[in-house]
C-alpha positions as CSV (number, residue, x, y, z in Angstrom):
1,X,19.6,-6.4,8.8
2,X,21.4,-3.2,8.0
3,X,20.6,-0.5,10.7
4,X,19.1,2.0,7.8
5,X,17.2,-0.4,5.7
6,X,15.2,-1.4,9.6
7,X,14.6,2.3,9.7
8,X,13.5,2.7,6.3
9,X,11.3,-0.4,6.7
10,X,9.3,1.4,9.4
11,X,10.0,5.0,8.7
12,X,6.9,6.6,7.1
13,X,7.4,9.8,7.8
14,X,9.3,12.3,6.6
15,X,13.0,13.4,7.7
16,X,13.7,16.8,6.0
17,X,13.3,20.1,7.3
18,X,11.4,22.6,5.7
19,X,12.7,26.0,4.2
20,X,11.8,28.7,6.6
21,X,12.4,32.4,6.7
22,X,13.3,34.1,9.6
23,X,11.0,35.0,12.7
24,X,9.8,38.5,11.9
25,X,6.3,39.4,14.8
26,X,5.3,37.4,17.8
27,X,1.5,36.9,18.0
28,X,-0.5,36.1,21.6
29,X,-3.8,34.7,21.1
30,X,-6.5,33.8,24.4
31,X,-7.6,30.5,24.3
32,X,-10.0,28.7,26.6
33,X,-7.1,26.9,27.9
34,X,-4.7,29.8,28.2
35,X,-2.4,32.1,26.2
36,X,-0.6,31.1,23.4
37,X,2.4,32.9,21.7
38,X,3.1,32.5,17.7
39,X,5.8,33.6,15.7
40,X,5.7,35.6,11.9
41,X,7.0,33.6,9.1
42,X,6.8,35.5,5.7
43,X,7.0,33.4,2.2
44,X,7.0,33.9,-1.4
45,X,3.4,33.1,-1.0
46,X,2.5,34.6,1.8
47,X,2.4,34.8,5.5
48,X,1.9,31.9,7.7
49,X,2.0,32.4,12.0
50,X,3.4,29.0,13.4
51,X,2.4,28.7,17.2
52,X,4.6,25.1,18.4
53,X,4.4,23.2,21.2
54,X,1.2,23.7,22.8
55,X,0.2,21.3,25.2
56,X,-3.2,19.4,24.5
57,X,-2.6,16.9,27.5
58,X,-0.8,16.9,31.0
59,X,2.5,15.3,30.5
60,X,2.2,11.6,30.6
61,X,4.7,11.1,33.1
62,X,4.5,8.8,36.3
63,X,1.2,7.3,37.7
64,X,0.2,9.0,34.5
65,X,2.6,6.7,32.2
66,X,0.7,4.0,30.4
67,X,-2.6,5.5,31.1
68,X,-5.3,7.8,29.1
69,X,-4.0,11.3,28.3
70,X,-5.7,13.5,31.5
71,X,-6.7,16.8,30.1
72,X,-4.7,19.6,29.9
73,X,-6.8,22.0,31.8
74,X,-6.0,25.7,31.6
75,X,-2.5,26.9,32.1
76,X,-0.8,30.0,33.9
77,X,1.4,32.1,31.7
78,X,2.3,32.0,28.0
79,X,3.0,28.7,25.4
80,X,4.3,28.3,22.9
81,X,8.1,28.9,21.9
82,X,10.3,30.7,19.1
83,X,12.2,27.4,18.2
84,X,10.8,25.8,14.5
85,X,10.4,22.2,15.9
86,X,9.3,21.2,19.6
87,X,9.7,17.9,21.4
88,X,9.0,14.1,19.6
89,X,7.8,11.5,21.9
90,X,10.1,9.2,23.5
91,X,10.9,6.7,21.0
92,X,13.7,4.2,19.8
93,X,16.8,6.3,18.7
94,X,18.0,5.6,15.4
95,X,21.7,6.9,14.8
96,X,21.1,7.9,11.6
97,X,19.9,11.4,9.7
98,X,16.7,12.5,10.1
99,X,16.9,10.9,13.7
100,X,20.4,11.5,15.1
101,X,19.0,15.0,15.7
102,X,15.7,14.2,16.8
103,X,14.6,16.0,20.3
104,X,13.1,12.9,22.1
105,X,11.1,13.5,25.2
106,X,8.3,11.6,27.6
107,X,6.5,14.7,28.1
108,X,5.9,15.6,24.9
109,X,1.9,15.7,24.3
110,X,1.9,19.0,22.0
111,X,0.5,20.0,18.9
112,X,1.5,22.8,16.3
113,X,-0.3,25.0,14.8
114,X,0.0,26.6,11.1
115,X,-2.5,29.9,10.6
116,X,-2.4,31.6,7.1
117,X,-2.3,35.2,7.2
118,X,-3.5,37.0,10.1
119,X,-5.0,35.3,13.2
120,X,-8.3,36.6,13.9
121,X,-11.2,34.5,15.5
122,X,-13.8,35.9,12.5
123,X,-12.0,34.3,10.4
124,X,-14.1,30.4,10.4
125,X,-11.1,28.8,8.4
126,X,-11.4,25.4,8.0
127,X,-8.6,22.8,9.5
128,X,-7.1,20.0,9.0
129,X,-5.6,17.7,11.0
130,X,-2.7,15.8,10.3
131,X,-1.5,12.6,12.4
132,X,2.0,11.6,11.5
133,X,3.3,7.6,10.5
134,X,6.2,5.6,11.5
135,X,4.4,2.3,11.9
136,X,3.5,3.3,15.5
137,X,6.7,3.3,16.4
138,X,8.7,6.5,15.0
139,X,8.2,9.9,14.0
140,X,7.1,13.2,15.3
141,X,4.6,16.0,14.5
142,X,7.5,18.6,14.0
143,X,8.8,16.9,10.8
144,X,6.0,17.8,8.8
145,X,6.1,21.7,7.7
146,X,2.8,22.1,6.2
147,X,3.4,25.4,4.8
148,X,2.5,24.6,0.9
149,X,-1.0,23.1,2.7
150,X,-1.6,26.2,4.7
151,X,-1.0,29.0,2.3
152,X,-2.0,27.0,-1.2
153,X,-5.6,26.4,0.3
154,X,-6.0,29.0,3.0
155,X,-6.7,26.7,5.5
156,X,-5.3,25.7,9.1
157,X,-3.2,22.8,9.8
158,X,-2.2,21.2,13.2
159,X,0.4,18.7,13.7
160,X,0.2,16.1,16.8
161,X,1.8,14.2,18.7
162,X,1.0,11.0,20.5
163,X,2.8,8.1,22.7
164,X,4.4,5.4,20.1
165,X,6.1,1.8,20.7
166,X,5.7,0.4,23.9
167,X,5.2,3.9,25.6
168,X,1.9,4.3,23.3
169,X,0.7,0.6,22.5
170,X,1.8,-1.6,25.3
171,X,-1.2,-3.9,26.9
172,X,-1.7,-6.5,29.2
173,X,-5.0,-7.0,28.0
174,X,-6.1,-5.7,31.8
175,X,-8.3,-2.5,32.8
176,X,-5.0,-1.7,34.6
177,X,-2.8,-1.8,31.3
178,X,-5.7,-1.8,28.5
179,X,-3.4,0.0,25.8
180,X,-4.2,2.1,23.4
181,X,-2.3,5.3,25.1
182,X,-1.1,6.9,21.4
183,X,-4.7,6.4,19.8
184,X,-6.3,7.9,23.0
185,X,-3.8,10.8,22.6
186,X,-4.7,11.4,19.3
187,X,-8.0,11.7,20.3
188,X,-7.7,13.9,23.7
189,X,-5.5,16.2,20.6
190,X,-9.4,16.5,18.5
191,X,-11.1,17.1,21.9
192,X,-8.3,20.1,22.4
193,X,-8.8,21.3,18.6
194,X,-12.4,21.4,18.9
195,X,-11.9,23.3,22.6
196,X,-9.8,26.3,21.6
197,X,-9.3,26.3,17.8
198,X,-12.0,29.1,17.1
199,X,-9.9,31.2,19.0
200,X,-6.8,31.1,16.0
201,X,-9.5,31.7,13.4
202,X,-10.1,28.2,13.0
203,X,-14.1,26.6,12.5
204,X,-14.4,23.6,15.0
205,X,-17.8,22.2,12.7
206,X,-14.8,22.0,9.4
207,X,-12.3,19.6,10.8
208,X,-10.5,17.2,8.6
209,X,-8.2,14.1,9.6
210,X,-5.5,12.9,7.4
211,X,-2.4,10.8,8.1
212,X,-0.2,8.7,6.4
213,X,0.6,5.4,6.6
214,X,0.2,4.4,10.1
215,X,-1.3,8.0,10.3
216,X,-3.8,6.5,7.5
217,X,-4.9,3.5,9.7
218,X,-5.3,5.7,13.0
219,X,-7.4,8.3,10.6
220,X,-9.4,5.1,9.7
221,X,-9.9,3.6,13.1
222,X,-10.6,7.3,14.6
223,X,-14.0,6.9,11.9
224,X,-14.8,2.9,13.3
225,X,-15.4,4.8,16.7
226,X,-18.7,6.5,17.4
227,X,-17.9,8.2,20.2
228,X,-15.3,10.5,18.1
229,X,-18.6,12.1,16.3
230,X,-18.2,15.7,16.1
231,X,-14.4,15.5,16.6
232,X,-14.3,15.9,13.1
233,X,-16.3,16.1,9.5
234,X,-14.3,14.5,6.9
235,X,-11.2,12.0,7.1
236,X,-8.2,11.2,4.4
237,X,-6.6,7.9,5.0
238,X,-3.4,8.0,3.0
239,X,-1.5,4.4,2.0
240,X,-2.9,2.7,5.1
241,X,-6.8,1.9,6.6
242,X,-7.8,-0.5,8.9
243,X,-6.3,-3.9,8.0
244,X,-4.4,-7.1,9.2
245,X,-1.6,-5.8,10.7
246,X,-3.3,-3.1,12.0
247,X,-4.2,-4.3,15.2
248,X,-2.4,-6.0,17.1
249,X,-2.9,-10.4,17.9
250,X,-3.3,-11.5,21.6
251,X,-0.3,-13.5,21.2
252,X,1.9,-10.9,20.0
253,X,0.6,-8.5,22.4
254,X,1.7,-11.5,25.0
255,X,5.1,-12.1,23.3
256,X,5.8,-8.4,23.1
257,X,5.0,-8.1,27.2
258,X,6.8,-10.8,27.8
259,X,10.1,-9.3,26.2
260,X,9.5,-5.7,27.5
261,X,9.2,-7.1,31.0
262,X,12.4,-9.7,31.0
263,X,14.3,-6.7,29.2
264,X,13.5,-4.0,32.1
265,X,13.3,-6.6,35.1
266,X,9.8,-6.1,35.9
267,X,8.8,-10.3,35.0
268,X,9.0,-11.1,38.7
269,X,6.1,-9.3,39.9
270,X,2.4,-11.4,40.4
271,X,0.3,-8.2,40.2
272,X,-0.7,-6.8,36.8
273,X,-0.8,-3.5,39.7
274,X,2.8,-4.3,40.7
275,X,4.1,-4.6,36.8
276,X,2.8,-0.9,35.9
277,X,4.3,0.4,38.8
278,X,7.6,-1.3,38.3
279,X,7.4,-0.1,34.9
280,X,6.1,4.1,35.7
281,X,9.1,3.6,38.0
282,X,11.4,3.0,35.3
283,X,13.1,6.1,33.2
284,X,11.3,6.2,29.9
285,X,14.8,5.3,27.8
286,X,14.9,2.3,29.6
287,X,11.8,1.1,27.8
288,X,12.0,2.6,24.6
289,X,15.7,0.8,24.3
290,X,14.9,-2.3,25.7
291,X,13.9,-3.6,22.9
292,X,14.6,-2.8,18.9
293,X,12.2,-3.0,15.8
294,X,14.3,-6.5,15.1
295,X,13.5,-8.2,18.2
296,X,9.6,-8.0,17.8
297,X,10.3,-9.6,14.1
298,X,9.8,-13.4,13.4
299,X,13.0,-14.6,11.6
300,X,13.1,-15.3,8.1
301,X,9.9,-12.5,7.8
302,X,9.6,-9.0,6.7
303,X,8.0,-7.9,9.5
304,X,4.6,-6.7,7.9
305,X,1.8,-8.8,10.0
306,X,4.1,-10.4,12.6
307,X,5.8,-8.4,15.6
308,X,5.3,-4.5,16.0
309,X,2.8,-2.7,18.5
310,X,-0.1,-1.2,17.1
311,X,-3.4,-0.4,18.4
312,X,-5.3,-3.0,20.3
313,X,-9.3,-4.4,21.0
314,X,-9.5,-2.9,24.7
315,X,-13.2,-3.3,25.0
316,X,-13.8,0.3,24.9
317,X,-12.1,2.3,22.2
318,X,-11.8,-1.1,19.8
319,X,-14.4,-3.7,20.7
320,X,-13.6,-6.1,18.2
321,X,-11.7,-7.3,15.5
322,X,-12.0,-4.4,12.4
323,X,-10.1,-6.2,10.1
324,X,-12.8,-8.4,8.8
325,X,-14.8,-6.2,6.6
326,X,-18.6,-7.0,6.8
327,X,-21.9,-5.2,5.2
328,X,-22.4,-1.4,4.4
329,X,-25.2,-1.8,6.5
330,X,-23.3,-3.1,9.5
331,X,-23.8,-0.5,12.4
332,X,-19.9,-0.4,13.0
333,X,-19.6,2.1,10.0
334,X,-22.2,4.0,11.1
335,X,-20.2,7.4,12.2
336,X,-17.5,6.1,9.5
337,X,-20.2,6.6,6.5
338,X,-21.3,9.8,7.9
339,X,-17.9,11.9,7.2
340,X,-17.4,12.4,3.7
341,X,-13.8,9.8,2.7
342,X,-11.2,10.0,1.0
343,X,-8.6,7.1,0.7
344,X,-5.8,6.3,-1.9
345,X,-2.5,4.8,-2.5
346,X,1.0,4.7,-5.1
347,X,1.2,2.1,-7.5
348,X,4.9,1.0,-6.1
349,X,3.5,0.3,-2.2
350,X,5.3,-2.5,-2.4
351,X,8.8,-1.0,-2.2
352,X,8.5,-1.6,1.3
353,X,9.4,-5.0,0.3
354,X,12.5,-4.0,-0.8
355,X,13.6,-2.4,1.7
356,X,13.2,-4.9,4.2
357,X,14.0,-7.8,3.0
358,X,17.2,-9.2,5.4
359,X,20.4,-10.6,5.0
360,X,18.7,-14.3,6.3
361,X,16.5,-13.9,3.7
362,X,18.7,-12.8,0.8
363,X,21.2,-15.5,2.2
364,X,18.6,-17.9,2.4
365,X,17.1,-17.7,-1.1
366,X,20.6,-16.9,-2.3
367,X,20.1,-13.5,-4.1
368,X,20.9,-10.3,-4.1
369,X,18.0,-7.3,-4.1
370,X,19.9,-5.2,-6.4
371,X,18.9,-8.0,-9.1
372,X,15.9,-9.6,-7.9
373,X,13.7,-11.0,-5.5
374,X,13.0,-14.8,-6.6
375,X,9.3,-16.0,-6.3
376,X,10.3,-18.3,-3.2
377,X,9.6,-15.5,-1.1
378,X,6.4,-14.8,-2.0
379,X,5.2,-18.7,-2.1
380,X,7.7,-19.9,1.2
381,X,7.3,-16.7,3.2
382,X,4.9,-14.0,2.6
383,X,2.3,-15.7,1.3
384,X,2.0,-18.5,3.5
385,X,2.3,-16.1,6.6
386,X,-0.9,-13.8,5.3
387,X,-2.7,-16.9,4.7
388,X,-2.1,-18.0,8.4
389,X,-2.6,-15.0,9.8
390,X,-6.1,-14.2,7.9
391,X,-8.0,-17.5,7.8
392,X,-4.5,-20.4,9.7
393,X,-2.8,-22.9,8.0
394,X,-4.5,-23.4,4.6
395,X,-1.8,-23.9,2.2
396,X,-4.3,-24.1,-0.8
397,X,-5.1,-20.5,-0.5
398,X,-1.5,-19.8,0.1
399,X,-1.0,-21.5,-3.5
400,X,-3.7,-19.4,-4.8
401,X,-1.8,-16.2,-3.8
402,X,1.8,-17.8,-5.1
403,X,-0.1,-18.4,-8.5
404,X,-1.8,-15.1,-9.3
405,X,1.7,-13.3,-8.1
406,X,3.4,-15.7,-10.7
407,X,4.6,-14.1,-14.2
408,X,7.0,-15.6,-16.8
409,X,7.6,-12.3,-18.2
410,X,10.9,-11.7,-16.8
411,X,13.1,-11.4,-13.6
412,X,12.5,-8.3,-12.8
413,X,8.5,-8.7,-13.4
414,X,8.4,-11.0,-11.2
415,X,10.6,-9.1,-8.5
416,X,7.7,-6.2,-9.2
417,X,5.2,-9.1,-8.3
418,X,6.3,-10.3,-5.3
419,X,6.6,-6.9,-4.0
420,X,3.1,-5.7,-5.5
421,X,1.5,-8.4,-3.4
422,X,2.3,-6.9,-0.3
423,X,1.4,-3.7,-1.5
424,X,-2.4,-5.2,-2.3
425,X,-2.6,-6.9,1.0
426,X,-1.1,-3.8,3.1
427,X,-2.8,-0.9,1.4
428,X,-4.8,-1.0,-1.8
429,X,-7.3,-3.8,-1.0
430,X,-8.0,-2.8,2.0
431,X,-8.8,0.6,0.8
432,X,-10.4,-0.4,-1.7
433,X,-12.7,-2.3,0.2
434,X,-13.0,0.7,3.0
435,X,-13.9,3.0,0.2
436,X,-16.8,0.3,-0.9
437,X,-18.4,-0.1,2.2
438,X,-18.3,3.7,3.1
439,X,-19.8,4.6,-0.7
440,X,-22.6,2.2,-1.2
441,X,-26.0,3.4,-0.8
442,X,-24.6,6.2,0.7
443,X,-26.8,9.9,0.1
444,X,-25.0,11.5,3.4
445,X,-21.3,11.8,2.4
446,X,-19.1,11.8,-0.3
447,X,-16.1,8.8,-1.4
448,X,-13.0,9.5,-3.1
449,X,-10.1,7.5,-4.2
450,X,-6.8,8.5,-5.8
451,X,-3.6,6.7,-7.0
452,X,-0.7,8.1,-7.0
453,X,1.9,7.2,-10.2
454,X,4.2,9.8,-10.2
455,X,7.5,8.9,-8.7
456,X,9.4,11.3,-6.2
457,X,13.1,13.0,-6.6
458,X,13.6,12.3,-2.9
459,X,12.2,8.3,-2.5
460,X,12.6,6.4,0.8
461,X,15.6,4.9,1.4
462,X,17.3,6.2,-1.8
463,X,17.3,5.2,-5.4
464,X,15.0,1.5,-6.3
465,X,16.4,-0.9,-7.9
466,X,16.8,-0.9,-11.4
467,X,14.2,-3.8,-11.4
468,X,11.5,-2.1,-9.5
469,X,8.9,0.0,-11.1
470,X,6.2,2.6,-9.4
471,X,5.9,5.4,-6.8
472,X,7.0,3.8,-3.4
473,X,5.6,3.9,0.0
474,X,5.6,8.1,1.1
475,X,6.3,9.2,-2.2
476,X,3.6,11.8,-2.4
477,X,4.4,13.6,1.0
478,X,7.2,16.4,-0.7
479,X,4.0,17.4,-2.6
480,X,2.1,18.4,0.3
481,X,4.5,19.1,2.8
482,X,7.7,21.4,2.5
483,X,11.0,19.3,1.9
484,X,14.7,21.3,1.8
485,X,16.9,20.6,-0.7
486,X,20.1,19.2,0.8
487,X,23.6,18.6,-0.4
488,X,22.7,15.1,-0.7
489,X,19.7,15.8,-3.2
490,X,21.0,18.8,-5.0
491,X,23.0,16.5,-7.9
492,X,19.6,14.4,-8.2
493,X,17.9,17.6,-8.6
494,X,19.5,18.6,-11.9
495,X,17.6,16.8,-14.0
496,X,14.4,16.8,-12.0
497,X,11.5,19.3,-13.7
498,X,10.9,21.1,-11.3
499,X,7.8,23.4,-12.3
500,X,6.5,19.8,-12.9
501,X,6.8,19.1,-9.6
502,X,5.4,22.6,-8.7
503,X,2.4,22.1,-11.1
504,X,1.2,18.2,-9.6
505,X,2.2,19.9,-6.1
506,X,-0.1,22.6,-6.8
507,X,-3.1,20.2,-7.8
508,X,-2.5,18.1,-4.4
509,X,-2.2,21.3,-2.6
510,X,-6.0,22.2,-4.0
511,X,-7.8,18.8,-4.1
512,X,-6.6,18.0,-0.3
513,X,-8.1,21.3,0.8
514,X,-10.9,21.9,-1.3
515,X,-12.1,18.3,-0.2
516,X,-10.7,20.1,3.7
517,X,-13.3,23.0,3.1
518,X,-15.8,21.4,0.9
519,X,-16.2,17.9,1.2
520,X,-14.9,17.3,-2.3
521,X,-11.9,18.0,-4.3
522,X,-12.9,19.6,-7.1
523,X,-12.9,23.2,-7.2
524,X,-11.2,25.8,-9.9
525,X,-7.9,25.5,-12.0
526,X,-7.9,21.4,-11.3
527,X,-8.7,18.5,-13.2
528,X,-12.2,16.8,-12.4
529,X,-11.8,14.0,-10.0
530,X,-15.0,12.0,-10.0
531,X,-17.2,10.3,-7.8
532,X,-16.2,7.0,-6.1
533,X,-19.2,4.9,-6.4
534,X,-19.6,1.1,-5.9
535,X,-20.5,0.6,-9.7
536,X,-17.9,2.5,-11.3
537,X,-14.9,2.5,-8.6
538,X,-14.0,5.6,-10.6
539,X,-10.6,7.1,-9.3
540,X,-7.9,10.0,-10.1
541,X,-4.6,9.0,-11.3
542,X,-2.3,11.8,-9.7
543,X,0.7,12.7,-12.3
544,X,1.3,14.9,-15.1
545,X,-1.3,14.8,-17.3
546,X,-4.1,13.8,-14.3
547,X,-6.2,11.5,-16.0
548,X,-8.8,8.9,-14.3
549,X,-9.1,5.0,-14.0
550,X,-12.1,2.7,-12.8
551,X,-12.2,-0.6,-10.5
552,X,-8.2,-0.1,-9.3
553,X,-7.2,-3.8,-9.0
554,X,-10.3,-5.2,-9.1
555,X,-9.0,-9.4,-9.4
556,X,-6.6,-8.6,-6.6
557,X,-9.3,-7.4,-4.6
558,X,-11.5,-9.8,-5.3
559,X,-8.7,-12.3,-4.6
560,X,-8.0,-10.8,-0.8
561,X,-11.6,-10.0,-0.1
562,X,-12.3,-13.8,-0.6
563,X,-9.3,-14.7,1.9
564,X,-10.9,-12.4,4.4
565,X,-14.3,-13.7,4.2
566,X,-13.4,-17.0,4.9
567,X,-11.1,-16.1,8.1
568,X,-14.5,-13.6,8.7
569,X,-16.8,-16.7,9.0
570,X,-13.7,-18.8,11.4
571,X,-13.8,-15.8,13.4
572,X,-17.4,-16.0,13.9
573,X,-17.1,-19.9,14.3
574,X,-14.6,-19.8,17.3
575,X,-16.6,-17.0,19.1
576,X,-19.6,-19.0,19.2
């Protein structure tokens, strides 16, 4: 597959670099774990004090290499430095733009911190977390500049970041090597905000998670574990929850060992205690090149369920499969219904389809994705391997699927279908269902749900298709976050509206915090966005006019929910 439609596959985060002014004051602020130097940034809207790379964790280097984040302590002498970006955990190196100029590093458990205005402790702001994506695999706290965020809703943002790939997610399903390192990070990262953040003006009882993508799923797992109560308030889980592909198989997690260990010559040892020492022996480049994205892939696949490394069930932070949706009433979504939710998606998820469909495949199928993709891939490939995956081989259900995604319409609807089924089974049924369970009966906290329509000037990847229709994958992030405009998007950007995009920026800016600060979105000088409740499924519909929808794909949900029940009660069946 070509090298930058891998990345783009698994690239959900974003690659610009925001528009900065120059550094003007330096601010030192006492923390409980030491002093911490910002630096003045002065914008058309305001004035925001950026304070980067400050430790939350003692480097994870060594004996401390595949195991929990040890606590940072408190530190001699002043952090925090001038640069604009600090260090991205170790990670595969793409040679392209975006990560060609990435600075990659092992020790690299930092977060950044965004304060509006001046820092004072009075202040009580409320602050919101955000946890990158990249599919566990890429990406970095430093490319998000949350500047629109910070200064549009008066609020404090942090960025973190935390082990990916093999560094974060490898297990050997031992207490030695349990996995889980990047979720743990993310964690010990709350435990650090809700330690010190008073001290920037920031209220440790207002703290809101939100992520994207694989950021999304860790927000939602971070709510399916009780012991994270009081880490946080509220949680926004953006085009990604607790799902399938989520967490990871035992037999992937075996296959992925397996190649790690041949790859870095560390097979031969008996001892689980004599792998992870081979392996802390090893420099960290050696592991995160061992392998690619590719060789975790099953051929002829896109890569959506099979291969990766995501989070794990370790028996202490994940203690069984969360995939399986059960009851409301369930006490595993006890702390999840007490934070107030917000979840959504874009119409055009499925573009990640697209993007990653390989040469095998095209060859295979004998087409081209400029013109099409032909229904055999969703009734041979895709389809088949959800089924298998959910409830094993039951190629009646796998027909089921093939049949609902089938349209005579035209070529290119039925392009948009197969690609819209992965986007159902990936990220809008399962949030659908996640925003069911946490709304029903529920007189504690509030449920939201958005969909995004409105398509982005700057998409993944580069232009669609002709054929494909929607708002792709990560189109809503330049609306929230601060995005240069290059040389390479200038000519796009002629006939791009731009106080259009201002104005639905603007509204994003104000429903994300106001929900940040209040537990709900609405607030002044923005559309109402109503209610999500299990009778109505009422929603927003984010684009220019906003306007409002009810029971978001409810036959598609109803489809997959079905699927899922039936691999629920085999689950149940082989554990007994």
């Amino acid at each position: 597959m070509d090298l930058r439609k891998i990345m783009m596959v698994v690239l959900l985060s974003t690659i610009s670099k925001a528009f900065e002014t120059d550094v003007i004051n330096a601010v030192e602020v006492k923390t409980p774990s030491g002093w911490v130097r910002g630096y003045e940034e002065n914008f058309d809207d305001g004035q925001v004090y950026r304070f980067i790379k400050i430790p939350f964790a003692q480097p994870p280097l060594g004996k401390l290499r595949f195991q929990k984040p040890q606590p940072i302590g408190e530190w001699e002498g002043v952090q925090g430095v001038s640069e604009k970006t600090g260090m991205s955990c170790s990670q595969w190196n793409f040679p392209v733009p975006g990560f060609d100029d990435m600075q990659l590093d092992e020790d690299c458990l930092h977060l950044n911190i965004y304060v509006p205005g001046k820092v004072s402790k009075d202040r009580n702001l409320s602050v919101m977390v955000w946890i990158h994506g990249g599919g566990f695999f890429f990406g970095g706290a430093n490319q998000y500049k949350p500047h629109k965020l910070v200064l549009g809703g008066d609020v404090i943002v942090v960025t973190i970041n935390y082990r990916l790939g093999f560094l974060g997610f490898l297990t050997l399903n031992n207490p030695l090597m349990a996995g889980n390192y990047g979720l743990w990070d993310q964690i010990e990262a709350l435990r650090w905000v809700q330690n010190n953040i008073a001290a920037f003006g920031g209220n440790p009882k207002s703290v809101t998670i939100f992520g994207e993508s694989a950021g999304g799923m860790a927000v939602s797992l971070l709510t399916l574990i009780p012991s994270n109560k009081g880490l946080f308030q509220r949680a926004i889980s953006q085009s990604g929850v607790v799902n399938f592909f989520s967490i990871s198989k035992k037999e992937q997690e075996e296959r992925n060992a397996d190649l790690l260990l041949e790859r870095v010559n560390c097979k031969d040892k008996d001892e689980v205690s004599e792998i992870l020492k081979c392996l802390q022996d090893l420099p960290a480049e050696n592991i995160t090149n061992a392998l690619t994205f590719m060789d975790l892939q099953t051929p002829l696949n896109t890569s959506f369920i099979t291969g990766g490394l995501t989070p794990c069930i370790d028996g202490e932070l994940i203690k069984e499969h969360l995939a399986y949706p059960r009851s409301s009433d369930d006490s595993i979504y006890s702390f999840f219904r007490t934070v107030d939710f917000m979840s959504g998606t874009l119409d055009g998820e499925g573009n990640m389809v697209y993007l990653g469909i390989s040469p095998q495949i095209q060859e295979h199928f004998d087409f081209n994705v400029t013109e099409k993709i032909p229904l055999g891939v969703l009734c041979e490939i895709h389809a088949p391997t959800y089924v298998e995956t959910v409830v094993g081989n039951v190629p009646e259900l796998a027909k089921e699927i093939c049949d609902f995604y089938t349209t005579a319409e035209s070529v290119d609807a039925q392009s948009n279908k197969v690609c819209e089924f992965t986007g159902d089974y990936s990220f809008i049924v399962p949030s659908n269902i996640m925003l069911s369970i946490h709304s029903k009966n529920n007189k504690g906290a509030r449920s939201f749900q958005y969909l995004i329509t409105k398509t982005s000037p700057m998409p993944f990847g580069g232009d669609p298709p002709a054929w494909f229709k929607g708002a792709g994958h990560g189109d809503e992030l330049h609306l929230m976050f601060n995005f240069e405009i290059t040389a390479l998007s200038e000519e796009k950007f002629k006939n791009v509206n731009l106080d259009d995009i201002k104005k639905l920026s603007d509204y994003v800016v104000k429903y994300w915090t106001n929900f940040a600060k209040f537990g709900n979105p609405n607030g002044e000088n923005v559309p109402e966005w109503p209610l999500y409740d299990v009778s109505t499924k009422q929603y927003v519909i984010i684009d220019l006019p906003i306007t409002t929808g009810e029971n978001l794909k409810s036959e598609a949900t109803a489809l997959l929910s079905k699927i899922t029940e039936i691999g629920r009660q085999r689950l149940i069946h082989d554990e007994l």
